[in-house]
BATIZA-604223 format. One record per residue (C-alpha): residue number from 1; z, y, x. Coordinates in Angstrom, 3 decimals. Last residue first. Example, Ala and Ser with C-alpha at 12.3 -4.5 7.8 and 13.67 -1.06 7.14 Angstrom:
2
+-----+----------+----------+----------+
!   k !       zz !       yy !       xx !
+-----+----------+----------+----------+
!   2 !    7.140 !   -1.060 !   13.670 !
!   1 !    7.800 !   -4.500 !   12.300 !
+-----+----------+----------+----------+
This chain:
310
+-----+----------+----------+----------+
!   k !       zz !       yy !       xx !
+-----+----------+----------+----------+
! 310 !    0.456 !  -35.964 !  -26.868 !
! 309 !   -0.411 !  -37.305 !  -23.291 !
! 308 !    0.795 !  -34.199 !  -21.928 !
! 307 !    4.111 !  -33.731 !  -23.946 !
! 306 !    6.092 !  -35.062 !  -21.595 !
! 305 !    4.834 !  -32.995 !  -18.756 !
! 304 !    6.525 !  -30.103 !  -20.530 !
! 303 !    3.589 !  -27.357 !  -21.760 !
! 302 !    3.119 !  -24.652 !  -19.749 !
! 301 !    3.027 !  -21.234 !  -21.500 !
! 300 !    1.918 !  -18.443 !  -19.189 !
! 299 !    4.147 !  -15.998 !  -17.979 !
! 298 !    5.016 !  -12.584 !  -19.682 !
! 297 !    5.598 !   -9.891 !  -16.231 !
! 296 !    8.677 !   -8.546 !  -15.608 !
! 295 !    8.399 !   -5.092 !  -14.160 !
! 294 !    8.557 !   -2.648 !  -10.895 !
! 293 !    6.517 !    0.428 !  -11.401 !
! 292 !    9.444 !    3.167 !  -11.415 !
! 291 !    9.237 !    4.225 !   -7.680 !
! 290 !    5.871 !    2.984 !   -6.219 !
! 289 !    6.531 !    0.320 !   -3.552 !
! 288 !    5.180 !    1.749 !   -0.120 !
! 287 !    2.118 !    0.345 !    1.730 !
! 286 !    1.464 !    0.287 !    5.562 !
! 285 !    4.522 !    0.947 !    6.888 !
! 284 !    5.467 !    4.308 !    8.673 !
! 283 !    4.401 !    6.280 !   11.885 !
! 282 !    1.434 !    3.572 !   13.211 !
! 281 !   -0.215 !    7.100 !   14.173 !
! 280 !    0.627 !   10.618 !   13.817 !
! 279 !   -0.770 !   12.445 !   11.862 !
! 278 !   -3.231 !   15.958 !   12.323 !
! 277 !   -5.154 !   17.261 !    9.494 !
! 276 !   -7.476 !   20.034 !    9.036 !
! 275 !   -9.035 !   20.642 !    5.448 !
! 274 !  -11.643 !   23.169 !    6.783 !
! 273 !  -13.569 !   25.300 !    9.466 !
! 272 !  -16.357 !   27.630 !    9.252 !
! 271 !  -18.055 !   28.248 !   12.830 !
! 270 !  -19.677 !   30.867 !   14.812 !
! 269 !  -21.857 !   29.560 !   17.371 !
! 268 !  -20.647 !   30.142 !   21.228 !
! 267 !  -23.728 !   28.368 !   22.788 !
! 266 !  -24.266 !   25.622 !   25.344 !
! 265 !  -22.591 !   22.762 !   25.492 !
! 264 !  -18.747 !   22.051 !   24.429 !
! 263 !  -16.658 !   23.476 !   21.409 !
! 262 !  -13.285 !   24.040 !   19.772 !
! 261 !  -10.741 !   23.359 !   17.417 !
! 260 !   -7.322 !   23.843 !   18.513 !
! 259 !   -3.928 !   21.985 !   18.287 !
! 258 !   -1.517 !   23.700 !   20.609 !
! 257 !    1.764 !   22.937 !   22.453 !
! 256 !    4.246 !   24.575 !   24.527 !
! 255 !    7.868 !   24.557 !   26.740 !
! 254 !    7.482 !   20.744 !   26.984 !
! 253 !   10.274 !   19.586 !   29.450 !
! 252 !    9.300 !   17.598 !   32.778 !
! 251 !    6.335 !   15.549 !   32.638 !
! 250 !    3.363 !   15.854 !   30.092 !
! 249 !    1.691 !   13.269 !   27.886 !
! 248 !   -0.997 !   13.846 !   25.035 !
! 247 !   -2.681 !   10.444 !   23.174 !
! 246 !   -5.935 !   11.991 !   20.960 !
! 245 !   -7.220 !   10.361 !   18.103 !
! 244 !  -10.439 !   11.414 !   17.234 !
! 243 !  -12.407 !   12.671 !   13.954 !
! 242 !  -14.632 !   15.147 !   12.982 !
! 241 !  -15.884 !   15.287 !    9.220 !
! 240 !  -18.879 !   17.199 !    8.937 !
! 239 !  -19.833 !   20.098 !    6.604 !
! 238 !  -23.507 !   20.857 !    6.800 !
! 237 !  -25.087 !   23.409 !    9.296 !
! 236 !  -24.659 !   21.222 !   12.011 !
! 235 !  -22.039 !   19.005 !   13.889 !
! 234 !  -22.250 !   16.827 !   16.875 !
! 233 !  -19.180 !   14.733 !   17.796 !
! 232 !  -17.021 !   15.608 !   21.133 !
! 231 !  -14.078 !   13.479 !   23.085 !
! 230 !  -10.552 !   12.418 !   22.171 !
! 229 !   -8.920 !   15.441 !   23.192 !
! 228 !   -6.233 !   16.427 !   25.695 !
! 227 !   -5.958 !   19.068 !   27.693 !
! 226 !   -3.088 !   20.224 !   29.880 !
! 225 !   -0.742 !   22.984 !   31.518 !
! 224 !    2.103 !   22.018 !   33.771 !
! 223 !    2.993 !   18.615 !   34.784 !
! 222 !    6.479 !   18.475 !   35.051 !
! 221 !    7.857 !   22.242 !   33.656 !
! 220 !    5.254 !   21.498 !   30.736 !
! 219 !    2.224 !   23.109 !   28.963 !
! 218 !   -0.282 !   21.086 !   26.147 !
! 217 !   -3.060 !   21.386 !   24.604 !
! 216 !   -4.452 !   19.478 !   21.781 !
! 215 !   -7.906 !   19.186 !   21.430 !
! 214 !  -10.549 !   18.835 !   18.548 !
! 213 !  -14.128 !   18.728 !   20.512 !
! 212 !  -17.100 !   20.398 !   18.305 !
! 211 !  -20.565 !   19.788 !   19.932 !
! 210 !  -23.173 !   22.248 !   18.379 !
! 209 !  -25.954 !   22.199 !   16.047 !
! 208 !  -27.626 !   25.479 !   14.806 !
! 207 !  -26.781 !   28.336 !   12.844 !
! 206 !  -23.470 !   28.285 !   11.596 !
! 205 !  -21.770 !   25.245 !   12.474 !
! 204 !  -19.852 !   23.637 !    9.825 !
! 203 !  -15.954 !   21.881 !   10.545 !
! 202 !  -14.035 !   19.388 !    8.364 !
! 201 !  -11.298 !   18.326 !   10.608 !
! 200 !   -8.838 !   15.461 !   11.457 !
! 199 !   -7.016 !   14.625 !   14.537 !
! 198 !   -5.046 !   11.094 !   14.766 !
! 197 !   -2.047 !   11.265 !   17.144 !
! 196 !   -0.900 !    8.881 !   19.792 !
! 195 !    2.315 !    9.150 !   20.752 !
! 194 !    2.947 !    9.747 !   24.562 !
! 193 !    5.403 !   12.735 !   24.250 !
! 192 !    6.008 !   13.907 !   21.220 !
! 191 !    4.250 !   16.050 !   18.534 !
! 190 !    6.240 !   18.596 !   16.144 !
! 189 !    7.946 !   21.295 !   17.703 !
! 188 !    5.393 !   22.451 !   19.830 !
! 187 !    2.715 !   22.335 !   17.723 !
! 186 !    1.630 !   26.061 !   17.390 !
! 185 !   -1.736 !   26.222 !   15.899 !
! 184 !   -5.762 !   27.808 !   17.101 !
! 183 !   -9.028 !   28.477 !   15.546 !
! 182 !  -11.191 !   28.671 !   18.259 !
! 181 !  -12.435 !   29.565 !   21.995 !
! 180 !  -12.567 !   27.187 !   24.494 !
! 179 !  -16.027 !   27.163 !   24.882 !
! 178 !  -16.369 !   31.120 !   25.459 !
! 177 !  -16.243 !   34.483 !   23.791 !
! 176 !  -16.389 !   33.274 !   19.900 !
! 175 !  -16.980 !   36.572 !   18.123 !
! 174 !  -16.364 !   34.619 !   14.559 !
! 173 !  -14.930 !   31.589 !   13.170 !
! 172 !  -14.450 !   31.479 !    9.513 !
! 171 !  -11.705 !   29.910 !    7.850 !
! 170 !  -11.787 !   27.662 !    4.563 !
! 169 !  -10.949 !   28.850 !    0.766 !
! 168 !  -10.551 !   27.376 !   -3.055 !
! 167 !  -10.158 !   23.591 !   -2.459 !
! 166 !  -12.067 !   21.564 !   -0.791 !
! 165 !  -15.017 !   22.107 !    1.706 !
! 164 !  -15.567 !   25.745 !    1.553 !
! 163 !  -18.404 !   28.404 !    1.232 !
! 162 !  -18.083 !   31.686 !   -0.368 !
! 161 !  -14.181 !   31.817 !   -0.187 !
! 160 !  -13.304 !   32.934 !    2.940 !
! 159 !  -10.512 !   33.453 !    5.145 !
! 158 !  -11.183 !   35.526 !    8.530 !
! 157 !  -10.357 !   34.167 !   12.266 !
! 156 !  -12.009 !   36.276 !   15.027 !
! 155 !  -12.138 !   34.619 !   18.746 !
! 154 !  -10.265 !   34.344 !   22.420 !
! 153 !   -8.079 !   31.904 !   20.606 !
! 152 !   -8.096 !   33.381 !   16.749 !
! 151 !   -4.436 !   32.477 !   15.078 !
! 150 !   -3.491 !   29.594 !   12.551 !
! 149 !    0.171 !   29.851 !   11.118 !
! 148 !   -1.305 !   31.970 !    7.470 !
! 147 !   -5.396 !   32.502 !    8.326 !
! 146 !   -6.102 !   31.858 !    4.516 !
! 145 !   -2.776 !   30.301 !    2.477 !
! 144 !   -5.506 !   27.490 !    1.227 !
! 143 !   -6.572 !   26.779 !    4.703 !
! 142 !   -6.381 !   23.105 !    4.350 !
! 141 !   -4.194 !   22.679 !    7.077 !
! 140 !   -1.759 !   25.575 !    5.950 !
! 139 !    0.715 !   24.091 !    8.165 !
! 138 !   -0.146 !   21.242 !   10.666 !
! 137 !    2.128 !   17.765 !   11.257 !
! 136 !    0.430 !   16.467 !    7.638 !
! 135 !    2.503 !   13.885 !    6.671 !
! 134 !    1.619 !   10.427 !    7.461 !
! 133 !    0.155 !    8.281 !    3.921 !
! 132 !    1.816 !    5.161 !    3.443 !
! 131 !   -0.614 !    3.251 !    0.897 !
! 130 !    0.689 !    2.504 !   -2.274 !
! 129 !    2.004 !   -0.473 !   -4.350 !
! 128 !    2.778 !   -1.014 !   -7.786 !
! 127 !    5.067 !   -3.855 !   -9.023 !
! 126 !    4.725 !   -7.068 !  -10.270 !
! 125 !    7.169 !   -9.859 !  -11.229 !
! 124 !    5.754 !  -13.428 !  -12.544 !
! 123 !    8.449 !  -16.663 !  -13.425 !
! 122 !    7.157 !  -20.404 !  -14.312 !
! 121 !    9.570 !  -23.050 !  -15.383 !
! 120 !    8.134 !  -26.294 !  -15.887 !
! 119 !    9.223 !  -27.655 !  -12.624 !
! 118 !    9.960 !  -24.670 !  -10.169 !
! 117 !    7.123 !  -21.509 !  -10.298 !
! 116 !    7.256 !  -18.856 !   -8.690 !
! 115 !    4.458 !  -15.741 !   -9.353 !
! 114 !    4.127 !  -12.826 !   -7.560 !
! 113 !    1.954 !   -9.824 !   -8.834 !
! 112 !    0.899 !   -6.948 !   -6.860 !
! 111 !   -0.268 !   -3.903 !   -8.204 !
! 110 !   -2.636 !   -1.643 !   -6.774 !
! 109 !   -3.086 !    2.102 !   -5.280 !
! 108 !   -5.869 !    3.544 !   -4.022 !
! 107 !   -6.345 !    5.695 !   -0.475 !
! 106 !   -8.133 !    3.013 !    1.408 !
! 105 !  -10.802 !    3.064 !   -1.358 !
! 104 !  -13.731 !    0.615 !   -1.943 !
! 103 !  -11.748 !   -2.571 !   -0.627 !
! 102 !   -9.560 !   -3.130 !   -3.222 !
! 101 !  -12.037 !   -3.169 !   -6.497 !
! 100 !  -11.176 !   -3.366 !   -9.780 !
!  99 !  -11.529 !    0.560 !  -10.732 !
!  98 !   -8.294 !    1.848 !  -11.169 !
!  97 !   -6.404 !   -0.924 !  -11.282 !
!  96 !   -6.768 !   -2.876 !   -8.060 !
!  95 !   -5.248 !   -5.911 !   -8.790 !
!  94 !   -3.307 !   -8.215 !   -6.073 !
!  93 !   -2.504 !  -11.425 !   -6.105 !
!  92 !    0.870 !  -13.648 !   -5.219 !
!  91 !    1.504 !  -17.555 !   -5.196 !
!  90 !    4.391 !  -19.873 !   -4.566 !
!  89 !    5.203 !  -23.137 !   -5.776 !
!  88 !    8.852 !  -23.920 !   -5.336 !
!  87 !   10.504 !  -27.565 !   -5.217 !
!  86 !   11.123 !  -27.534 !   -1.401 !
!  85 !    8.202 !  -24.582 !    0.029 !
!  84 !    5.344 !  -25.048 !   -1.427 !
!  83 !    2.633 !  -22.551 !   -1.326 !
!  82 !   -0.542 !  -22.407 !   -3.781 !
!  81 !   -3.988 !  -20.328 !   -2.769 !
!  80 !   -3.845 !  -16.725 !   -3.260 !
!  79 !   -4.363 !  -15.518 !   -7.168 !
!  78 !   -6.950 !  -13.387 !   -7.503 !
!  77 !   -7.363 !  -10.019 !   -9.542 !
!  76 !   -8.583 !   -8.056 !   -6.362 !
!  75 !   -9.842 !  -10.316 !   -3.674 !
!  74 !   -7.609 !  -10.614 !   -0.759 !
!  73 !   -8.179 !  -10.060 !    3.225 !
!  72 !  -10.868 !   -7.108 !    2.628 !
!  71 !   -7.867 !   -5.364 !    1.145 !
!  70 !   -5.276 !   -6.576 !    4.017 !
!  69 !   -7.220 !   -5.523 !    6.405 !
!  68 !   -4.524 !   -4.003 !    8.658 !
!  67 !   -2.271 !   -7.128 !    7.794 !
!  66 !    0.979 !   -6.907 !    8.654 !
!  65 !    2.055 !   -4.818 !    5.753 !
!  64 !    0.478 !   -7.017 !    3.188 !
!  63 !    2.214 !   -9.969 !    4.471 !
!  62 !    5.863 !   -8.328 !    4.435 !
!  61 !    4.897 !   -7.082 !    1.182 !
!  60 !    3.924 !  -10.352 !   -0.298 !
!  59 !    7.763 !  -11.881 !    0.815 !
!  58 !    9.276 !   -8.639 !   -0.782 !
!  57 !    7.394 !   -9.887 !   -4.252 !
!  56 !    8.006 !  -13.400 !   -3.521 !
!  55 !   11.661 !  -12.716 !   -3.469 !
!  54 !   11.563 !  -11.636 !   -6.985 !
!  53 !    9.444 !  -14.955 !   -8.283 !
!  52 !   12.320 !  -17.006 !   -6.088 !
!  51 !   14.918 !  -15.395 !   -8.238 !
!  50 !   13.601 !  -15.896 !  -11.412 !
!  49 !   12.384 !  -19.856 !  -10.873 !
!  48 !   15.965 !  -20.373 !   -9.392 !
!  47 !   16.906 !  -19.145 !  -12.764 !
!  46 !   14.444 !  -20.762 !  -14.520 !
!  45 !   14.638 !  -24.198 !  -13.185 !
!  44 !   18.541 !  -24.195 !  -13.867 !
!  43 !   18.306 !  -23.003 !  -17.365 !
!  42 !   15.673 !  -25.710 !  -18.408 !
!  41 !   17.988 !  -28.597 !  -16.468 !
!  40 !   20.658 !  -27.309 !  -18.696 !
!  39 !   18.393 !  -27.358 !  -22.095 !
!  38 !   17.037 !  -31.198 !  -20.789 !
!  37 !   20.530 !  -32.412 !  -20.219 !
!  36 !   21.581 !  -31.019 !  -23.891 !
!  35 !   18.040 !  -32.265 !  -25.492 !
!  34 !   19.267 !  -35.446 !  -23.463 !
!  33 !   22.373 !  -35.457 !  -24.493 !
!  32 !   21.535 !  -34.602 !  -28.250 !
!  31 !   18.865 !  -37.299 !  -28.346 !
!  30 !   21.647 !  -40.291 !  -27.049 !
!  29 !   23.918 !  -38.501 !  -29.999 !
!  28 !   20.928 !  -39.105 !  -32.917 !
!  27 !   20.080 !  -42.323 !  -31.420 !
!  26 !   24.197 !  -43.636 !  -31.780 !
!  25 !   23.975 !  -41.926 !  -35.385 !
!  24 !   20.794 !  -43.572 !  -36.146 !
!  23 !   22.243 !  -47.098 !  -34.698 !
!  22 !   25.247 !  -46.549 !  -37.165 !
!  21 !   23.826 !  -45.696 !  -40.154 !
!  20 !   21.079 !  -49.342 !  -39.078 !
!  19 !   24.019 !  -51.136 !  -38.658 !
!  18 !   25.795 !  -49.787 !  -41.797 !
!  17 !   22.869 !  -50.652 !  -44.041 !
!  16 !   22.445 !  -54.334 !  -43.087 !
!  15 !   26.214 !  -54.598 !  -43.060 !
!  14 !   26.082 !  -53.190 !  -46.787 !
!  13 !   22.598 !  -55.681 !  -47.868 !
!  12 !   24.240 !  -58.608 !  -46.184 !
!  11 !   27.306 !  -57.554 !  -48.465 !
!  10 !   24.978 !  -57.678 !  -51.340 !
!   9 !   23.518 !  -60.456 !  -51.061 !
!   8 !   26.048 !  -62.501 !  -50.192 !
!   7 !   27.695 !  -61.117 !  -53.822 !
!   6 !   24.432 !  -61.982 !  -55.478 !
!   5 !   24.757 !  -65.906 !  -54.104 !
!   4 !   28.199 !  -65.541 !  -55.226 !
!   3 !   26.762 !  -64.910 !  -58.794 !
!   2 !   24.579 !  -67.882 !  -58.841 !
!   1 !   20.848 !  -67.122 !  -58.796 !
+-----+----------+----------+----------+
């Protein structure tokens, strides 16, 4: 081969060379922008992903608290079925985790997960949840301070400890003179007019079987004095939950109010009583964020679409 045919050669070789230095570099740079465009579009995704996974939370809640039967509604450890809304997949669930199951307790808490996800970006917040429980609108209801704010109506009150429901002491009812006699509490202060009120009471019969008939009674300047229960349940010689809600109204001023326990039929039996509650109803929301539970939850790993036929 001729030496100029050497030099072609060689220079075809260089150009040869250069092009391909040069078509790597121009790759390399096309790669960078998109890794660049890909990064950006990344960040975007999972910021909005973020956000919209923290606004499902408050968007759950709202749900939850409209819905009375909310944990027969859901099934614990669940995801709910996939919302769109734009470019945003919703979903929430709800885990009971005490013992895995929503619906055996009213009084458990849970924790509810929200997930968001936008493109490949996927985002999960939780935070623990609790029922709104009323306060109490009776002192010493569970008759752990003894007689303390509950007096005898035409009766006896004593504190005992030889046979209770919960807790270390519940009242007994003695030398009962008539129906409306009982264990007896100022609630002047505390009820309102037309609110409906739920009545709660743990109450054994000593003897035999009786009728027991919470009641709230009431004295105005309007309407004067007034009776209000929600009707009787049979009790025995075991402890019995009664319950009723009762709805008092008066006219004028109230100058006095009472929550008693009494009874209807025949008979004055003597009576233990226990644990009494009275709330009022539909007075808060139906579940309360737990102070200190909120948290960012690991999401799973989804692969980028482009790496689905890999």
């Amino acid at each position: 081969m001729s030496r100029r045919a050497q030099r072609r050669g060689v220079v075809y070789l260089a150009v040869l060379g250069v092009s391909l230095l040069v078509m790597v570099i121009g790759l390399s740079a096309l790669l960078g922008v998109r890794v660049e465009n890909r990064g950006a579009d990344l960040t975007v995704t999972a910021v909005k992903a973020d956000v919209y996974a923290q606004s499902q939370v408050d968007v759950a809640l709202n749900k939850l608290c409209n819905d009375p039967n909310w944990r027969t509604t859901y099934t614990n450890d669940t995801w709910t079925a996939n919302q769109t809304v734009g470019d945003v997949v919703f979903s929430f669930k709800l885990v009971d985790e005490i013992d895995g199951n929503l619906a055996d307790d009213a009084n458990q808490p849970a924790r509810l997960y929200a997930q968001a996800t936008v493109g490949d970006a996927v985002r999960i917040y939780s935070v623990g949840v609790q029922p709104y429980v009323p306060p109490n609108l009776l002192s010493n209801g569970d008759m752990e301070a003894g007689t303390q704010y509950w007096s005898g109506y035409n009766c006896t009150l004593e504190a005992r400890t030889d046979d209770v429901h919960g807790g270390a002491k519940s009242i007994y009812v003695s030398n009962r003179t008539s129906f409306a006699s009982g264990p007896t509490q100022s609630i002047t202060n505390v009820i309102e007019n037309g609110t409906s009120y739920t009545f709660v009471v743990w109450v054994k019969v000593v003897g035999f079987a009786a009728l027991i008939k919470p009641v709230i009674k009431t004295t105005a300047t309007g309407s004067g004095t007034q009776n209000f229960d929600g009707g009787s349940s049979v009790v025995g010689t075991s402890w019995t939950k009664v319950t009723k809600t009762i709805t008092p109204s008066w006219s004028g001023t109230l100058t006095a109010a009472t929550a008693t326990i009494v009874t209807t039929g025949v008979g004055t039996p003597d009576l233990r009583v226990d644990d009494a509650v009275l709330t009022e109803q539909n007075s808060g929301p139906a579940l309360l964020i737990t102070p200190g539970t909120w948290r960012r939850e690991l999401a799973p790993y989804v692969a980028p679409a482009e790496f689905a036929a890999l």
